[in-house]
N, C-alpha and C positions, 0 to 999 in steps of 0.2 A: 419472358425468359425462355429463350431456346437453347437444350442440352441435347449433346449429343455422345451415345457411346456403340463402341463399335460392336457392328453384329452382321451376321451374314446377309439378313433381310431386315426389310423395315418397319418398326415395331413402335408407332406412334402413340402416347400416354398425353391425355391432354386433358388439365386441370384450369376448369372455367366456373368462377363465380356463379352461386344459381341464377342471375339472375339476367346472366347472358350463357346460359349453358346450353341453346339451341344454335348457337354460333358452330359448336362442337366439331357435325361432320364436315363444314366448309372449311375450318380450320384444320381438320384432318387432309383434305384434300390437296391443300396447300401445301401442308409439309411432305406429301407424299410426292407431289408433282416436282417439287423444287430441290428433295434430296432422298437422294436413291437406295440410299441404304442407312441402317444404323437403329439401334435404339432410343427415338427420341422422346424426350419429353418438352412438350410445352405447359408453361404455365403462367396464367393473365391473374393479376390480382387487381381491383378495382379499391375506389376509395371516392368517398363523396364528401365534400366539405356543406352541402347545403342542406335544409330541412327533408328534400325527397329520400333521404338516406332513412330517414326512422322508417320503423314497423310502423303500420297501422295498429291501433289499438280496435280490440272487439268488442266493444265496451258492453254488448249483452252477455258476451260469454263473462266477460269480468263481474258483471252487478248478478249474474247467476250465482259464482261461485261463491262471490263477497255474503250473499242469504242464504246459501243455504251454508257458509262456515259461521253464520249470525246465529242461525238457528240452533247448532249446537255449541252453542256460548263460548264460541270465539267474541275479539274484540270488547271486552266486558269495561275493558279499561281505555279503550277508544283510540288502543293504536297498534299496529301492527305493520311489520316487515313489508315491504311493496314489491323487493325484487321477488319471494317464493309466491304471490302473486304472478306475476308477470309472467313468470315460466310455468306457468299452466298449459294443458294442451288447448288450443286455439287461442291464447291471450292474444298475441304476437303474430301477428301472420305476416309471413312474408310474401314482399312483392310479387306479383304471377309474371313469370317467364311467358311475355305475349310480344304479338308481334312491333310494339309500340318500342320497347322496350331495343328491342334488337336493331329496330331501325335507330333509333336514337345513339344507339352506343355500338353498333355493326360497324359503321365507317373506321373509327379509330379503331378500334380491335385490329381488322384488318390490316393497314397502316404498320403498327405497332410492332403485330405477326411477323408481316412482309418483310419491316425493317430488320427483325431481329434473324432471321432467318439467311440475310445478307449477310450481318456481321459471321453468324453459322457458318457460310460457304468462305468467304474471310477468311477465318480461321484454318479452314480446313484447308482452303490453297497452301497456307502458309506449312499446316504441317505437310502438306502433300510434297510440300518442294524439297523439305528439309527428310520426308522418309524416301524421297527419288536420289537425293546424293546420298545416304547408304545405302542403299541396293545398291548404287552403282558400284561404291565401295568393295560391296562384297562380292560383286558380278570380277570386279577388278583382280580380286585376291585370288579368285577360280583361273581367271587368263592368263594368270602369272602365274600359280605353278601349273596350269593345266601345258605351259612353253617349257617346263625345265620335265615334265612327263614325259614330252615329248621328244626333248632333245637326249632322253636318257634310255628311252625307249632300244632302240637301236644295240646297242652295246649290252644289253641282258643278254641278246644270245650267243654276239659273240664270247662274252665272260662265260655262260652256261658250255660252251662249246672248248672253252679251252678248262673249266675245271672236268668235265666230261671225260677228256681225252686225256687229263694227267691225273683222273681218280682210275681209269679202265689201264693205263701203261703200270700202274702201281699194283692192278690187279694181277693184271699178266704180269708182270717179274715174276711177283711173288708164287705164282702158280705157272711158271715156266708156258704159258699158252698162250695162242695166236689169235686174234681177231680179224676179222674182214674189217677191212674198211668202207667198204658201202654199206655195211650195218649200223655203224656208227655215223655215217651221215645221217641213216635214214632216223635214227636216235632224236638226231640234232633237227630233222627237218620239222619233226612232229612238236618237237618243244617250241619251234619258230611257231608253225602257223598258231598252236595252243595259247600262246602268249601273243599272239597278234592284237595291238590295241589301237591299231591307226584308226577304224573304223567307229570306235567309240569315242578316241580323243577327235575327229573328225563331229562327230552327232553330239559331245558335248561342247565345243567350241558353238555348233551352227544354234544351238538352246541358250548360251550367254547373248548370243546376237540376238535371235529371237526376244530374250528375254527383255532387253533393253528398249529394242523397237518398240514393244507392246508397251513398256513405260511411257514411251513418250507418245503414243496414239490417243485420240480424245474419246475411244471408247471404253468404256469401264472394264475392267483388265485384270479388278481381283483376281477371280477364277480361272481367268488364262493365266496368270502367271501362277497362284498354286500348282495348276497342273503343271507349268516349262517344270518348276524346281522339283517333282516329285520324279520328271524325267532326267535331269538334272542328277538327282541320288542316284537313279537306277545306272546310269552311265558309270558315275565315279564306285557303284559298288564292283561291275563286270573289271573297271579297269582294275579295279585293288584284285580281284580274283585270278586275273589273266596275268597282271604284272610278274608276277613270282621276283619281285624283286626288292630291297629295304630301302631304299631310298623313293623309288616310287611310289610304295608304300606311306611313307613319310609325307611327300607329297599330295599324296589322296588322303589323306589326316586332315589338310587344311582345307582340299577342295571341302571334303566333306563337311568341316567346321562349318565353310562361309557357306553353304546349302542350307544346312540347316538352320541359319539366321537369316538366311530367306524367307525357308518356309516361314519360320515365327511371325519377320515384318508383312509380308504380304496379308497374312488376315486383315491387315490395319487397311488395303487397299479397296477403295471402292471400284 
């Protein structure tokens, strides 16, 4: 039986019968070679239907113990228990882990290992395919409103430039006073470049592509993709700050949702 649970490194637990317990670091080796990451455990249970299954008996250590519990007048009545016997220290010896032993039962261990370590990757394609169609999902939900940022983008400043100019005319009425008008361009210029977000919704578009490529590349891509989505946040945080606006705003609500259900599923990536 081969378990697997997700971890950032690989952290193999392998539980082997004493009697093939020198199998251990070959069996270690194996699951490290064939999967890259994870906390695994394996575990080999054996079962013998033939007579080599029993303990040996130590029959001096027995006829030891049987005289001298004679001696102080056990048995008087010519019958007693055999299992608190038995589990005396040496009654029972177990088989010795020798090299006889391992050649005898190595092969199918092996075999068994191998197989199950197949059905392991198995597995894990099947979730891998099934956690690549939500990423994409939420890579999706980022490209969708990260288009409607975009197209709103634009019109913040002329909106900012027409309530600008009819909060300062409202001023001056009321205070009978005159304004330059290239002061108030220059007003308008500073809140344009400040609010400029083409640059970031440009670098976060090019980290959804990135992001996707790197899915579908055959190198392990965990930790590249932690790091796209953490650049990812930092993007949609400058654009929520630069936007100065409630609908873009809004917008960067969801980007940053589906981010953050990135970061979450990516751990899950090897």
């Amino acid at each position: 039986e081969v378990r697997s649970l997700n971890n950032r490194f690989i952290k193999p637990v392998i539980k082997l019968p004493d009697l093939i317990s020198g199998l251990e670091p070959e069996v270690e080796v194996m699951l490290r070679d064939r999967l890259g990451r994870g906390s695994i455990t394996c575990i080999v249970k054996t079962r013998s239907d033939t007579a080599e299954a029993a303990y040996p008996l130590n029959m001096a250590a027995l006829k030891s113990y049987v005289d001298q519990l004679r001696s102080l007048g056990y048995f008087k009545d010519g019958h007693t228990e055999i299992a608190p016997l038995l589990s005396l220290p040496g009654v029972c010896q177990e088989p010795t882990d020798d090299s006889a032993e391992l050649d005898k039962h190595g092969p199918v261990v092996r075999e068994l290992v191998s197989a199950s370590i197949d059905k392991l990757i198995e597995m894990r394609k099947r979730e891998g395919a099934a956690l690549f169609e939500e990423l994409n999902r939420h890579v999706t939900v980022i490209d969708t409103n990260l288009i409607e940022v975009e197209k709103r983008a634009p019109s913040v400043v002329a909106e900012y430039h027409k309530r600008l100019t009819a909060r300062v005319n409202e001023l001056i009425g009321k205070a009978q006073l005159k304004i330059n008008e290239s002061d108030l361009l220059k007003e308008i210029a500073v809140f344009a470049e400040r609010s400029d977000i083409a640059e970031e919704i440009q670098r976060l578009r090019h980290h959804c592509k990135q992001f996707r490529e790197s899915c579908k590349s055959a190198e392990h891509a965990g930790r590249k993709l932690d790091f796209i989505s953490q650049e990812m946040l930092r993007e949609a945080n400058t654009i929520a700050s630069k936007g100065n606006d409630a609908q873009i705003a809004g917008y960067v609500v969801e980007i940053k949702g589906a981010i953050d259900r990135l970061k979450e599923q990516v751990q899950n990536v090897e």
